[in-house]
Residue frames as qw, qx, qy, qz and C-alpha x, y, z in Angstrom:
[[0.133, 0.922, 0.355, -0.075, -1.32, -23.21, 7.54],
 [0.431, -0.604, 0.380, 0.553, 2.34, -21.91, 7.53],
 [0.424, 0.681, -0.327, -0.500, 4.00, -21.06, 4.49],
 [0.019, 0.198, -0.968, -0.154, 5.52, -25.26, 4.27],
 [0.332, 0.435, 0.818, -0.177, 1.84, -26.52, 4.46],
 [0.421, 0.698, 0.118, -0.567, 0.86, -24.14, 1.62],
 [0.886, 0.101, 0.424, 0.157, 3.36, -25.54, -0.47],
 [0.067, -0.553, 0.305, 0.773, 4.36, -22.52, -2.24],
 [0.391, 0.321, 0.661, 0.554, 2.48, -23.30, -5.37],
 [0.047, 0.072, -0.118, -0.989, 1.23, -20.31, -7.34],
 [0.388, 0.595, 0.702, 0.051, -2.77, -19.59, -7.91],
 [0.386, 0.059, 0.572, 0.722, -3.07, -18.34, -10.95],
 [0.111, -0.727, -0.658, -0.163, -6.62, -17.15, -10.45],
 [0.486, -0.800, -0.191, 0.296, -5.75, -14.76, -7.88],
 [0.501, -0.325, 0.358, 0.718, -2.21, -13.71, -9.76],
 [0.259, 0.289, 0.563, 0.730, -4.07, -12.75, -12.91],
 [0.213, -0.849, -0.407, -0.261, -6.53, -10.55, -10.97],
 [0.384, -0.778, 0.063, 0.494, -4.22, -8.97, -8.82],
 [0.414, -0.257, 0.336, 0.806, -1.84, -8.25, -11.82],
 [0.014, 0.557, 0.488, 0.673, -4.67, -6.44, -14.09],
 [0.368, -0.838, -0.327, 0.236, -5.85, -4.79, -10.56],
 [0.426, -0.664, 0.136, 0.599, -2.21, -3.07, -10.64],
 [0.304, 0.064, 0.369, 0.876, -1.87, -2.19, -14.35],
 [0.137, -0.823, -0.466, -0.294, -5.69, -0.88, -14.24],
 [0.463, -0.739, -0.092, 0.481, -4.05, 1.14, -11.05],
 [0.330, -0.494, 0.142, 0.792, -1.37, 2.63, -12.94],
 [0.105, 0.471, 0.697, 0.531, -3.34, 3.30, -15.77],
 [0.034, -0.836, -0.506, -0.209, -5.60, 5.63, -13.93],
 [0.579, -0.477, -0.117, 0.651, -3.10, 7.76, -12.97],
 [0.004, 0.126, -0.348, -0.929, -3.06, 9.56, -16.00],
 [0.252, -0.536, -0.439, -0.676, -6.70, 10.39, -15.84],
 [0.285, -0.206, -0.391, 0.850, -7.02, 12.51, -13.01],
 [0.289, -0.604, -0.100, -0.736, -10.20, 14.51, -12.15],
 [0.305, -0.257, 0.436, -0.807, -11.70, 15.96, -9.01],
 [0.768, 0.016, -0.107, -0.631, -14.76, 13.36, -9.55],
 [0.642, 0.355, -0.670, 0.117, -12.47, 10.40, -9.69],
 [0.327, 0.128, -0.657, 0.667, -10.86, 11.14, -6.66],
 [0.464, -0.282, 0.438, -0.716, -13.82, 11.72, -4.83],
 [0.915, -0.190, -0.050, -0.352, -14.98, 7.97, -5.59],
 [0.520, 0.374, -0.685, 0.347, -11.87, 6.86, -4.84],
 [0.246, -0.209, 0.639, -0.698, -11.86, 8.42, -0.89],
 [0.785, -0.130, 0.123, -0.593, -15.92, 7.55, -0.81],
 [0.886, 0.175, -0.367, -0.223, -15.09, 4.03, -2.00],
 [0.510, 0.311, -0.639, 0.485, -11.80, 3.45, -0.11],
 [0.196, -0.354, 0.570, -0.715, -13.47, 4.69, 3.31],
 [0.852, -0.076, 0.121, -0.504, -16.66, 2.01, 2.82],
 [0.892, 0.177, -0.389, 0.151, -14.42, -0.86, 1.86],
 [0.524, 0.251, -0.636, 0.509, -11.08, -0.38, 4.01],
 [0.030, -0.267, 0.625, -0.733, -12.35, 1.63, 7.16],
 [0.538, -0.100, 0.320, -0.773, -15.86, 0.39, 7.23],
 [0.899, 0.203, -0.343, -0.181, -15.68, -2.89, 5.51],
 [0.698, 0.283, -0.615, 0.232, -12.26, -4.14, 7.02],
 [0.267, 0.095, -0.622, 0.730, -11.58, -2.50, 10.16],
 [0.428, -0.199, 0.372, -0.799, -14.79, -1.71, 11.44],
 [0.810, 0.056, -0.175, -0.557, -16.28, -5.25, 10.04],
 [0.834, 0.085, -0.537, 0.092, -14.66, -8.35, 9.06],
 [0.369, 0.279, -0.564, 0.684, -11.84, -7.10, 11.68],
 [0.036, -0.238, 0.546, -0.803, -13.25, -5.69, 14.70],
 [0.682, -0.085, 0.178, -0.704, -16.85, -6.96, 14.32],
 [0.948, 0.162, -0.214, -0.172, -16.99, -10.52, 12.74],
 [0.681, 0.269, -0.637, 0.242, -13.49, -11.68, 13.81],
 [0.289, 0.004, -0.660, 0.693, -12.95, -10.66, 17.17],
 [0.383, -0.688, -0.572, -0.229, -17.02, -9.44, 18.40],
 [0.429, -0.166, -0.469, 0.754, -15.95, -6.31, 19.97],
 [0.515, 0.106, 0.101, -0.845, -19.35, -4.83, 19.65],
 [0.205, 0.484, 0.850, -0.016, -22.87, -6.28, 18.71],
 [0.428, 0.241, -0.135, -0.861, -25.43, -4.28, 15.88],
 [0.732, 0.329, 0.436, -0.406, -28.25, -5.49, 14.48],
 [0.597, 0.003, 0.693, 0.406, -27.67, -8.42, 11.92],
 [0.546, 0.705, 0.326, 0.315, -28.89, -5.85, 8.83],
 [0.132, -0.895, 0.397, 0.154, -26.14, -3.38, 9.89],
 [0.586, -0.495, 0.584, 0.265, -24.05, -6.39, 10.30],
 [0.612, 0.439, 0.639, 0.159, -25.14, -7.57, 6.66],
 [0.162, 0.986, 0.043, 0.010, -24.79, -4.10, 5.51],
 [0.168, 0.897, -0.408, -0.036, -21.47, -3.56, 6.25],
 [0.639, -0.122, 0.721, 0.238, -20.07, -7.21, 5.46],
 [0.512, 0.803, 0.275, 0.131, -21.14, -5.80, 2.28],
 [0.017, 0.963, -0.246, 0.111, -18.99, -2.85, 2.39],
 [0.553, -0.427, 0.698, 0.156, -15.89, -5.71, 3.33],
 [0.797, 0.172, 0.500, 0.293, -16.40, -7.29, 0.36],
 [0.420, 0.884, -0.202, 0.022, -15.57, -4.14, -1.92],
 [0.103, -0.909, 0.395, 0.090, -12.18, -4.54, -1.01],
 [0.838, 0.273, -0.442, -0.168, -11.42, -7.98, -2.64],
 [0.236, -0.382, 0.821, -0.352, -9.77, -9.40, 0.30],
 [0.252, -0.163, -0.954, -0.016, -11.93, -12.78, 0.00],
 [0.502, -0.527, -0.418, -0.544, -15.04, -13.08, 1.56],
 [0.494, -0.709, -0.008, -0.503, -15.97, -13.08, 5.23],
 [0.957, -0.288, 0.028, -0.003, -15.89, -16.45, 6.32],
 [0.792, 0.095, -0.222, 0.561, -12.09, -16.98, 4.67],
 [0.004, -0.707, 0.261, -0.658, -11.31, -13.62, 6.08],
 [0.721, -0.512, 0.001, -0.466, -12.21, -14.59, 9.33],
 [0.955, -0.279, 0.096, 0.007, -11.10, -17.21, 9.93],
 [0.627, 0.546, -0.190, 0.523, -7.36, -16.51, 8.30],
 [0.047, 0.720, -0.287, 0.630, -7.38, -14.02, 10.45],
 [0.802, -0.473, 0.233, -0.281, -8.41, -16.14, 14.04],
 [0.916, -0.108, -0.017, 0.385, -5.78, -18.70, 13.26],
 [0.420, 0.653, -0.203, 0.597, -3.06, -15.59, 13.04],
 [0.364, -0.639, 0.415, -0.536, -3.85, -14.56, 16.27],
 [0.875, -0.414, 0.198, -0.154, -3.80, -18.01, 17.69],
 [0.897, 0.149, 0.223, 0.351, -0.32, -18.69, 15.61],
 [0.101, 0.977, -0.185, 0.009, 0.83, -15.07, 15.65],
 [0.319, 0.768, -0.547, 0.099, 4.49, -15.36, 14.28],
 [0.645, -0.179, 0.724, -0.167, 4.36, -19.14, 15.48],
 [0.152, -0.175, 0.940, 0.249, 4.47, -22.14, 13.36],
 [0.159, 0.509, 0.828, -0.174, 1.07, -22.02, 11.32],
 [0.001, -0.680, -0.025, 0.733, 0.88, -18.39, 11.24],
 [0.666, 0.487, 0.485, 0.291, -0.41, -18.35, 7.77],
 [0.469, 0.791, -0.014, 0.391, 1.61, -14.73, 7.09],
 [0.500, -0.798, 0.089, 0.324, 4.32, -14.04, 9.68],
 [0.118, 0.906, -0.392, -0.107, 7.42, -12.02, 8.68],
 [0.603, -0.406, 0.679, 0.103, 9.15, -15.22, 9.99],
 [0.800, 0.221, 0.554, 0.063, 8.61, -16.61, 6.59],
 [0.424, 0.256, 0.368, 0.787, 9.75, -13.91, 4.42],
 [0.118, 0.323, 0.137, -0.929, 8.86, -10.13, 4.15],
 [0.480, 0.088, -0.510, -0.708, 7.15, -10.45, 0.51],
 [0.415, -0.327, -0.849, 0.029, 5.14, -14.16, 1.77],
 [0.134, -0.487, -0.715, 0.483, 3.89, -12.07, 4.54],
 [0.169, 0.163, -0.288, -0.928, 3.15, -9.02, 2.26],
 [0.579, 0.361, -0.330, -0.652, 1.78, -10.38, -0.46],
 [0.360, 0.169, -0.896, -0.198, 2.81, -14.38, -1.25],
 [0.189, 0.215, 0.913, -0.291, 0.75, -16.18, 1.40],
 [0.452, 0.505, -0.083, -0.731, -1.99, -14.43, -1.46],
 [0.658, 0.515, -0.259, -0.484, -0.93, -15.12, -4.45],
 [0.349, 0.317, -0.866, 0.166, 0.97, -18.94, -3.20],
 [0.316, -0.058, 0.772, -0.549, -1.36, -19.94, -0.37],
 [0.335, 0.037, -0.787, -0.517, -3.47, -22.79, -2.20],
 [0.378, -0.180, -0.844, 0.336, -4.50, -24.09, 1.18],
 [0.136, 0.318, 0.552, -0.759, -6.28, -21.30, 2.53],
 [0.451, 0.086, -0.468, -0.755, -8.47, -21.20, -0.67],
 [0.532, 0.005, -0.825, -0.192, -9.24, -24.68, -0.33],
 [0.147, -0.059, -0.784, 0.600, -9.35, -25.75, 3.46],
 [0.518, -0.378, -0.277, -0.716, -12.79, -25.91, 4.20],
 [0.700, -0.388, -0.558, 0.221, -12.40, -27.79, 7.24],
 [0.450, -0.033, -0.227, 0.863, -10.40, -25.03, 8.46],
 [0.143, -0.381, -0.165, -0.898, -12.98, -22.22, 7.60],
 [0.640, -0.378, -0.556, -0.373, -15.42, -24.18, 9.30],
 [0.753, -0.319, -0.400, 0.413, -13.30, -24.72, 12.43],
 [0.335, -0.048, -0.067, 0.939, -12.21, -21.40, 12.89],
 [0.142, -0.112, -0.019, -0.983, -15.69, -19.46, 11.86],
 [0.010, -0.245, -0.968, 0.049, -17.91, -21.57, 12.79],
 [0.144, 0.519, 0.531, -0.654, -20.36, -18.68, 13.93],
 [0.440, 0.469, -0.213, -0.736, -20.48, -17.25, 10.19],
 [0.176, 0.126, -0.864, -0.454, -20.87, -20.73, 8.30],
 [0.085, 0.499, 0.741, -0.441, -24.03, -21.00, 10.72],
 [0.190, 0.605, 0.327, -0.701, -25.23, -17.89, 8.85],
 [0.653, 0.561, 0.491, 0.134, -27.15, -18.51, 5.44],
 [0.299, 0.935, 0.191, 0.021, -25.94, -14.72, 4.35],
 [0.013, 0.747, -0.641, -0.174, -22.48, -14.43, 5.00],
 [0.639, -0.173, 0.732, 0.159, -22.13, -17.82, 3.83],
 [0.546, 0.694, 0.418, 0.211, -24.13, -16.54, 0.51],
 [0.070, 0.992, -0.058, -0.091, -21.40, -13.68, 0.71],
 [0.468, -0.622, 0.589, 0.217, -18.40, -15.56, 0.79],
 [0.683, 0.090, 0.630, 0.359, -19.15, -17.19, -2.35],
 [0.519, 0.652, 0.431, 0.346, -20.22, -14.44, -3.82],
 [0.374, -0.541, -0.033, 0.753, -17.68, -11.66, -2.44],
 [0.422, 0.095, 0.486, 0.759, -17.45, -10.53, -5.99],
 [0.109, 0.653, 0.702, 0.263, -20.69, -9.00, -6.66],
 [0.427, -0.721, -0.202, 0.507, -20.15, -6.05, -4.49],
 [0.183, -0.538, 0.369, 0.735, -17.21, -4.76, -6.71],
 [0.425, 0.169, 0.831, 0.316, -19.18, -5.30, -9.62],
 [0.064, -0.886, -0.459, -0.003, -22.17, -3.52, -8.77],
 [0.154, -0.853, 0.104, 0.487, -19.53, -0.34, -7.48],
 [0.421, -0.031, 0.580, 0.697, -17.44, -1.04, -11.28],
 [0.173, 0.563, 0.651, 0.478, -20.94, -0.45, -13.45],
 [0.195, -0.891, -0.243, 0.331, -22.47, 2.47, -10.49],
 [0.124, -0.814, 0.127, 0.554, -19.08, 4.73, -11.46],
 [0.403, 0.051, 0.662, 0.630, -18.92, 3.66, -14.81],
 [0.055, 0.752, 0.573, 0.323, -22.50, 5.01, -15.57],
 [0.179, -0.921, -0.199, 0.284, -21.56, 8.19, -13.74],
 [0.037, -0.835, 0.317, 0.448, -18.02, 8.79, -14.93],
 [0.718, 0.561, -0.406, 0.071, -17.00, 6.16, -18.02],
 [0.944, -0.179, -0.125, 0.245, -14.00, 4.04, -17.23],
 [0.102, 0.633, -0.333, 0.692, -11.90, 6.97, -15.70],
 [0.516, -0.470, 0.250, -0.671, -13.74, 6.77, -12.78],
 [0.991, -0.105, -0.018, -0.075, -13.70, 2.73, -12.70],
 [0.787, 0.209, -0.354, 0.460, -10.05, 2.86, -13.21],
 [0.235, -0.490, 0.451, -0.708, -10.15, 5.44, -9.70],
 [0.619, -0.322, 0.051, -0.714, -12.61, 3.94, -8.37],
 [0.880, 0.287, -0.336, -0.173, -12.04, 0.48, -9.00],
 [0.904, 0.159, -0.172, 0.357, -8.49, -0.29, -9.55],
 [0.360, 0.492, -0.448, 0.654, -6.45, 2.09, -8.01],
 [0.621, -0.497, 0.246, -0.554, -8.81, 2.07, -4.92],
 [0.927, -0.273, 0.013, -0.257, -8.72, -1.27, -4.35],
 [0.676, 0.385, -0.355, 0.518, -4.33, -1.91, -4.91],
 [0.209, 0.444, -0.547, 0.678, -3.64, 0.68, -2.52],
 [0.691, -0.358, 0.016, -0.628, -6.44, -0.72, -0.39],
 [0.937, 0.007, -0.322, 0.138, -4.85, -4.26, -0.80],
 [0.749, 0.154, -0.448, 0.463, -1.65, -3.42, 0.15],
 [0.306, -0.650, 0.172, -0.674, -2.76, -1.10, 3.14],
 [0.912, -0.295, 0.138, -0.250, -4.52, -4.05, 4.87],
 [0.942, 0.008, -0.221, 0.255, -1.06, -6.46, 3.96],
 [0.179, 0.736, -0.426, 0.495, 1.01, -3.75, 5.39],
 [0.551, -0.524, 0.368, -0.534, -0.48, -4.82, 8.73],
 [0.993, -0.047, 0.047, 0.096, 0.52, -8.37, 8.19],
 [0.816, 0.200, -0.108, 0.532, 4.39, -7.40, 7.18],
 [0.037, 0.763, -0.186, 0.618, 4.96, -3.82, 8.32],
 [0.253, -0.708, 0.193, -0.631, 3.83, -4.28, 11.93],
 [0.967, -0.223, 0.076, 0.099, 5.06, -7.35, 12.61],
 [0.751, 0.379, -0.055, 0.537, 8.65, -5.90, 11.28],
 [0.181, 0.157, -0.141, 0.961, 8.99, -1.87, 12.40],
 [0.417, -0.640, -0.298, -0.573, 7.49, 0.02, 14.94],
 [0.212, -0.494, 0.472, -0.698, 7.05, 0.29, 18.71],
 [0.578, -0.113, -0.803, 0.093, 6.50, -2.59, 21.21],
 [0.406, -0.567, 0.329, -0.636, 3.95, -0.65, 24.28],
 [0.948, -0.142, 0.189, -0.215, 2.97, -4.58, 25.33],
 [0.085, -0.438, 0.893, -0.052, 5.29, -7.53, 25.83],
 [0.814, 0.300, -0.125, -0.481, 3.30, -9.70, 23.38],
 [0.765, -0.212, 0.593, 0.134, 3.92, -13.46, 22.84],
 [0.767, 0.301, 0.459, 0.332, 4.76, -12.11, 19.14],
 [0.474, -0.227, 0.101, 0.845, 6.33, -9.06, 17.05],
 [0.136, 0.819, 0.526, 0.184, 3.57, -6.98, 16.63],
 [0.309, -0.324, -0.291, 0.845, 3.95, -3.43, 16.79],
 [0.212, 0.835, 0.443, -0.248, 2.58, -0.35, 16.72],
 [0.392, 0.198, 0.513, 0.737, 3.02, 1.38, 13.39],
 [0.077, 0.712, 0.318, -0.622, 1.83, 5.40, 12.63],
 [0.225, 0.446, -0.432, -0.751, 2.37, 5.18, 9.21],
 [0.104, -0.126, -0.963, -0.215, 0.30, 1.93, 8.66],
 [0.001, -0.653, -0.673, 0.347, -2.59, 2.78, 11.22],
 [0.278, 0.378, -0.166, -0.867, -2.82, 6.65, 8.72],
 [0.348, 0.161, -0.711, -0.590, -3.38, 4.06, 5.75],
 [0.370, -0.286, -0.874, -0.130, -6.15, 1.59, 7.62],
 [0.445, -0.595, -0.226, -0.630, -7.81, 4.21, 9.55],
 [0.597, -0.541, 0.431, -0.407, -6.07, 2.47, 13.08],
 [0.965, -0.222, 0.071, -0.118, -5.58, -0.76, 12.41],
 [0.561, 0.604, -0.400, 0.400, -1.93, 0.10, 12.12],
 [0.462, -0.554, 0.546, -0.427, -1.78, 0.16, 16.38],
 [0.792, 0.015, -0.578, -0.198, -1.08, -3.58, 16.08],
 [0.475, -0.001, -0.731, 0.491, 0.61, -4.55, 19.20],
 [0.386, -0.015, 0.198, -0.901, -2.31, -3.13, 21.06],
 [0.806, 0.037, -0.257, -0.531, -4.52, -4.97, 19.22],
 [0.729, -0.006, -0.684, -0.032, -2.48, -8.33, 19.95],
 [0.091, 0.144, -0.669, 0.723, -2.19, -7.30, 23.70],
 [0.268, 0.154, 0.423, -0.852, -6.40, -6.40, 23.28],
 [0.134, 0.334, 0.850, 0.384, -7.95, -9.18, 20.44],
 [0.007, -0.621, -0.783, 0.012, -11.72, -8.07, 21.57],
 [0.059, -0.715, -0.366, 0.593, -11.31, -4.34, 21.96],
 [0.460, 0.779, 0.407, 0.127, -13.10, -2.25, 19.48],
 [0.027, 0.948, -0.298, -0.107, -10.20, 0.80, 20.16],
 [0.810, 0.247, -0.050, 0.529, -6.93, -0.04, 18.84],
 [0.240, 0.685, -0.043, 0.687, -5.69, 3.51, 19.15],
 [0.648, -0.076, -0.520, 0.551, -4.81, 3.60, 23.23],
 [0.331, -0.497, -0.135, 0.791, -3.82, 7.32, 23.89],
 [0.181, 0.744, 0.183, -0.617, -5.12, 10.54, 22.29],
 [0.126, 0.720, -0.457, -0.507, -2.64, 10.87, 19.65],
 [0.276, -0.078, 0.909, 0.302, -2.83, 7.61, 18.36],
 [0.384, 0.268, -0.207, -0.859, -5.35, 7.81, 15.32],
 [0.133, 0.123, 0.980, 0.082, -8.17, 5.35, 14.91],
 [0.545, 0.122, -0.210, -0.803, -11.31, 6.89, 12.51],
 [0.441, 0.016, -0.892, -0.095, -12.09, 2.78, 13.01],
 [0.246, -0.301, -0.734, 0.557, -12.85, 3.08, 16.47],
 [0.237, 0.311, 0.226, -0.892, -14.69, 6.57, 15.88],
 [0.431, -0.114, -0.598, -0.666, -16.92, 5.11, 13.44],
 [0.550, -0.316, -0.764, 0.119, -17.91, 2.22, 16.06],
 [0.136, -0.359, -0.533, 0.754, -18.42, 5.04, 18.48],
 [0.338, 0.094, -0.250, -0.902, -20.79, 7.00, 16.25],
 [0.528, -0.100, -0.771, -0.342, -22.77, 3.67, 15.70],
 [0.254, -0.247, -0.811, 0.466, -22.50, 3.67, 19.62],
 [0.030, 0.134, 0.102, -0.985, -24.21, 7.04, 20.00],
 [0.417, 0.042, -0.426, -0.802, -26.64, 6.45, 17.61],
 [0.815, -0.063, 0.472, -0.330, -28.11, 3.10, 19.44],
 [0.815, 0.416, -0.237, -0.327, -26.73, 1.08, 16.78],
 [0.391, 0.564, -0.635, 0.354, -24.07, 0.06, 18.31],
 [0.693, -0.596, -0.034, -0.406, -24.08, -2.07, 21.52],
 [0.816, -0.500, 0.231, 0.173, -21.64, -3.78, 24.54],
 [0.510, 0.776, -0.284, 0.240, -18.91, -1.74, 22.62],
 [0.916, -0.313, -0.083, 0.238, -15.68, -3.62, 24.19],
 [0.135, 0.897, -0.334, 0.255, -12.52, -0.90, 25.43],
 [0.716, 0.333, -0.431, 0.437, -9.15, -1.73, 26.30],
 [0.221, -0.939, 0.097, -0.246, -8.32, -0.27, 30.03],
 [0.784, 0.311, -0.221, 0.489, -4.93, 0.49, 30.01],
 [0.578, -0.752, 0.016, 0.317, -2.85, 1.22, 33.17],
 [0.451, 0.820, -0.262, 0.234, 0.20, 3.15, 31.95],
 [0.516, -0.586, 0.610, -0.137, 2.12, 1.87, 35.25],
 [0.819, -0.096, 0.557, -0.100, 1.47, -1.79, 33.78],
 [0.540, 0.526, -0.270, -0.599, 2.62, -2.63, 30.76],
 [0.246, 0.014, 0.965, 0.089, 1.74, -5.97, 30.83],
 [0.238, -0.122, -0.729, -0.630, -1.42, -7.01, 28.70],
 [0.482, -0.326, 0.607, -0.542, -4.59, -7.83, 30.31],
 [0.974, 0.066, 0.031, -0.215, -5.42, -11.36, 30.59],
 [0.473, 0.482, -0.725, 0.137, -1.73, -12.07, 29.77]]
């Protein structure tokens, strides 16, 4: 799963959609309106903070709550805007990281390069495309499930439907906001947290790997920049620790709690005397 077992060969699929993602990006710079930029935020907060970090991430990988499977369907939706792959490979990418965190396997550790853990285990990792034993073995609970299995093949549809929605409202301004510059600086939010916070940052836990906690990563993913937390706490729905640490991730999942939608919402309790992990 490592960057030798990927082989380092390029897909080409993936390289020619990310590189028109990033000239569509700089392209919409120079059309700027007030409309734009409001489907930008609206679009960037359902895809990164309520698609990634409140879904694939905190709900589907690591089950640190429980909603009702048309929430959960609902916002596995809202994960796929952000072109990150469907569920299942999400998922499961992400469960073998934590069980291979900056170990041998670790399909993006720093250990392999900065850019490979960025970006290359992307646009060079043939194997996690492919590996369907692996998805299986790793998500087993979503490949059980007829809909996120009908979502993982069709991840795409999502950003389709949100391409034509702000085309018909604003013309292809608003698709190149909406669209393509949302979804770049979306992309490379979520890979900070694979290469940033595994590189710079604070160390509160005495992890078995080089997470840390990052305050300029967790601004850009809504929290999910507290990483060494997270690898000290897999299951807990708060990343963010202490007051000041910012996690609009965790306050969604507490709104959802409030509301009854939300249920056996799973918290970190952290002794400040201890700073060992629990369970370590």
């Amino acid at each position: 799963m490592g960057r030798a077992a990927q082989g380092g060969k390029i897909n080409w699929i993936t390289s020619i959609f990310m590189g028109a993602f990033h000239v569509g990006a700089i392209a919409a710079l120079f059309c700027f309106s007030w409309k734009n930029l409001a489907a930008f935020v609206v679009l960037y907060f359902l895809a990164i903070n309520v698609g990634i970090g409140m879904c694939y991430h905190r709900l589907l990988t690591h089950r640190g709550y429980k909603v009702p499977k048309w929430l959960e369907y609902c916002l596995t939706i809202c994960g796929t805007l952000a072109l990150e792959g469907g569920p299942i490979f999400w998922v499961a990418t992400h469960r073998v990281h934590h069980q291979l965190s900056d170990h041998e396997g670790d399909p993006h550790t720093p250990h392999d390069g900065t850019w490979w853990a960025h970006a290359g285990w992307i646009i060079s990792g043939r194997t996690l495309h492919t590996h369907t034993a692996m998805l299986a073995r790793y998500a087993p609970d979503l490949t059980k499930d007829r809909f996120q299995v009908f979502m993982s093949k069709y991840h795409w549809l999502s950003i389709a439907t949100a391409a034509a929605i702000c085309y018909a409202i604003g013309g292809w301004s608003m698709v190149l906001w909406g669209i393509f510059l949302r979804t770049v600086l979306g992309l490379h939010s979520t890979w900070l947290v694979n290469s940033a916070t595994h590189l710079w940052g604070s160390r509160r836990f005495e992890t078995r790997d080089d997470s840390r906690n990052n305050w300029w990563v967790a601004l850009l993913t809504g929290g999910e920049g507290w990483h060494n937390n997270h690898h000290a706490h897999p299951v807990s729905a708060r990343h963010g620790l202490r007051w000041y640490e910012f996690d609009i991730n965790y306050y969604g999942i507490w709104v959802l709690e409030k509301l009854g939608l939300a249920k056996k919402v799973l918290i970190a309790q952290w002794d400040p005397q201890d700073p060992r992990p629990a369970g370590s």
